[in-house]
Backbone as JSON, one array per atom type, in Angstrom:
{
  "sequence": "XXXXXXXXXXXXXXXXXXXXXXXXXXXXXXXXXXXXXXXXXXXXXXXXX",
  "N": [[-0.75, -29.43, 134.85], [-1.04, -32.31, 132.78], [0.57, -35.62, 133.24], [2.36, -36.95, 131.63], [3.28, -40.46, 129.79], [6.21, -42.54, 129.74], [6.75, -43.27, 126.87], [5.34, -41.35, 125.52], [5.63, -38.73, 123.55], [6.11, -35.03, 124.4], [3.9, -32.48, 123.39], [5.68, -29.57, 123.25], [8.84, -30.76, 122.95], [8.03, -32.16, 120.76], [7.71, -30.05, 118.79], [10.28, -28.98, 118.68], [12.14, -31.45, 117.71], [10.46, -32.26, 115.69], [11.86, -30.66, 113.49], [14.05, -31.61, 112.74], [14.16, -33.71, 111.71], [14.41, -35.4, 108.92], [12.38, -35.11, 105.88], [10.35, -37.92, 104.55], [11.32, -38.92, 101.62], [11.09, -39.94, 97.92], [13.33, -41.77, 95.22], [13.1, -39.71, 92.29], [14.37, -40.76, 89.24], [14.26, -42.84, 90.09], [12.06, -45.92, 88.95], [8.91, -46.93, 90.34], [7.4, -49.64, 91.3], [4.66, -51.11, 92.3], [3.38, -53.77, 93.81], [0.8, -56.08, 93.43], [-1.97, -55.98, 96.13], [0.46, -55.39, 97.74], [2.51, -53.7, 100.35], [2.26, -51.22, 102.57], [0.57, -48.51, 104.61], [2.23, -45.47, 105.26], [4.01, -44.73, 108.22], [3.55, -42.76, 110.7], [5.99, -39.99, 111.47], [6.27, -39.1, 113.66], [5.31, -41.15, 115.62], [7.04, -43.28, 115.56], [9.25, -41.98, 116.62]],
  "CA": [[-0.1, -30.03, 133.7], [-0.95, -33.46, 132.94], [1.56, -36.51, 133.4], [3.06, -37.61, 130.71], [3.71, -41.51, 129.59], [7.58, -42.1, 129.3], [6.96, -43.41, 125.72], [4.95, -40.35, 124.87], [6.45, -37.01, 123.24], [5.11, -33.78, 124.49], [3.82, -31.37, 122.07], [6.68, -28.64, 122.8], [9.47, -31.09, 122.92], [7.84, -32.53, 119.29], [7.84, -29.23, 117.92], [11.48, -28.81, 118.42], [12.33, -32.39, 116.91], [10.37, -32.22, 114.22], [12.46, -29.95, 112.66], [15.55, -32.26, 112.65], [13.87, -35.24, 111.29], [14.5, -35.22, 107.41], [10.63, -35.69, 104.83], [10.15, -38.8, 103.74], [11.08, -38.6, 100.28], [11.46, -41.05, 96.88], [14.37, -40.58, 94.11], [13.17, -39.13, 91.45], [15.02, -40.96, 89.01], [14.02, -44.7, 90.04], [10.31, -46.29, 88.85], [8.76, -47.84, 91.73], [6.44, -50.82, 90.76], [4.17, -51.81, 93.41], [3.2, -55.61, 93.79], [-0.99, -56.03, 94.23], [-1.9, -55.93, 97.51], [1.62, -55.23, 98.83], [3.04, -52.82, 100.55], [1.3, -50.94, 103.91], [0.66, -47.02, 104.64], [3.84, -45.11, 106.03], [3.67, -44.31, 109.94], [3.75, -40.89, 110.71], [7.38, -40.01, 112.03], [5.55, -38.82, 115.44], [4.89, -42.42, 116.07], [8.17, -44.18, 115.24], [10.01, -41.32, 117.32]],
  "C": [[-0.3, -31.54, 133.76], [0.34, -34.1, 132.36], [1.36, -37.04, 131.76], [3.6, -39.33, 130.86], [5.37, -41.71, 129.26], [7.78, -42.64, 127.8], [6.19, -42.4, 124.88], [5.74, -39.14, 124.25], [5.69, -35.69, 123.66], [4.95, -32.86, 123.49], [4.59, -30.24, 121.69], [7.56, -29.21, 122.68], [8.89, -31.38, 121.6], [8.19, -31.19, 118.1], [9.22, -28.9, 117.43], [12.12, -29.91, 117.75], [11.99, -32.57, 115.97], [10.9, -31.47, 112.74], [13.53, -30.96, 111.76], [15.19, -33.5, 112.02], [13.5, -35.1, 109.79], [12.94, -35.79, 107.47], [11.11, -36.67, 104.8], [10.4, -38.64, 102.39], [11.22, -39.78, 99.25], [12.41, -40.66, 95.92], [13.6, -40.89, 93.01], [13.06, -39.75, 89.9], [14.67, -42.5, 88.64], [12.13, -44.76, 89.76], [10.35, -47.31, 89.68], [7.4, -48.49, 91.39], [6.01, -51.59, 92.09], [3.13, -53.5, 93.07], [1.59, -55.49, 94.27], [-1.26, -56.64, 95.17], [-0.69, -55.81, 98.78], [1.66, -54.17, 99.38], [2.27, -52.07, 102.14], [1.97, -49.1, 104.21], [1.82, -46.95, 105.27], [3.22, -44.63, 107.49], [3.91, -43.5, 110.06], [5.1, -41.01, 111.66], [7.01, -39.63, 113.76], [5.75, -40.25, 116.22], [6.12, -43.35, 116.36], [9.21, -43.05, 116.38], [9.69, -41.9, 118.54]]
}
């Protein structure tokens, strides 16, 4: 079994967290007007965990 980093997640411990970690979502409701050249891709929740 390889060693693990202590800021890494292992792939069966992820599977079980990823449950619990609400989508990303937007409301619905509101218009979202982006500014040219603003803004920067979303980070995958893997990463930020």
């Amino acid at each position: 079994m390889p060693k693990i980093k202590s800021w890494e997640v292992s792939d069966s411990f992820w599977t079980i967290v990823e449950t619990l970690i609400p989508p990303p979502g937007r409301d619905p409701n509101k218009e979202y007007k982006r500014k040219f050249g603003g803004g920067r891709k979303p980070i995958p929740s893997r990463t930020i965990f």
